[in-house]
Residue, then its C-alpha position, 0 to 999 in steps of 0.5 A: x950621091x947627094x942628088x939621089x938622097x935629095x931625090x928621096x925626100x921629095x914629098x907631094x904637096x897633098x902629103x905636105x898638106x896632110x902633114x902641115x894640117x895634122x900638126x897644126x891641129x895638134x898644136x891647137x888643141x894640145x893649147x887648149x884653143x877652139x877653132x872659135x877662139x882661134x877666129x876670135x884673136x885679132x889678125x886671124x884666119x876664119x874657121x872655114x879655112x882653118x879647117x881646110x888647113x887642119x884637114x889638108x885639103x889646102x896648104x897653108x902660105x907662108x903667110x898663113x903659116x906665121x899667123x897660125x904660129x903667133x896665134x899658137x905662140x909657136x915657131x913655124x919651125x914647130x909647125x913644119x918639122x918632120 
């Protein structure tokens, strides 16, 4: 039942959190790229709150996610995936 297979795919935003931030953080520093740098590129998001994101106590926006994603010359496909 499609229902039932929707149903078990649920995820609690504090695991989305947890997931989003842990690939963030794998990302950045598989680039090699600091927090401090992250904060230093134009149009970027400071280290406070990158470490809330990479920590999963926050779950960044929509917004935040196209930022970390052209900052990491990523796709936010990359970020989210499973």
């Amino acid at each position: 039942m499609l229902g039932l297979g929707i149903h078990k795919r649920l995820i609690t935003r504090e695991k989305l959190a947890k997931e989003v931030g842990k690939r963030i953080r794998e990302i950045r520093e598989k680039k090699g790229i600091s927090l401090r740098q992250f904060e230093l590129h134009e149009n970027s998001i400071g280290r406070g709150r990158m470490s809330e994101f990479e920590d999963g106590t926050r779950l960044p926006s929509l917004h935040n996610l196209y930022k970390i994603a052209e900052i990491l010359g990523v796709k936010v496909s990359e970020i989210i995936k499973d």
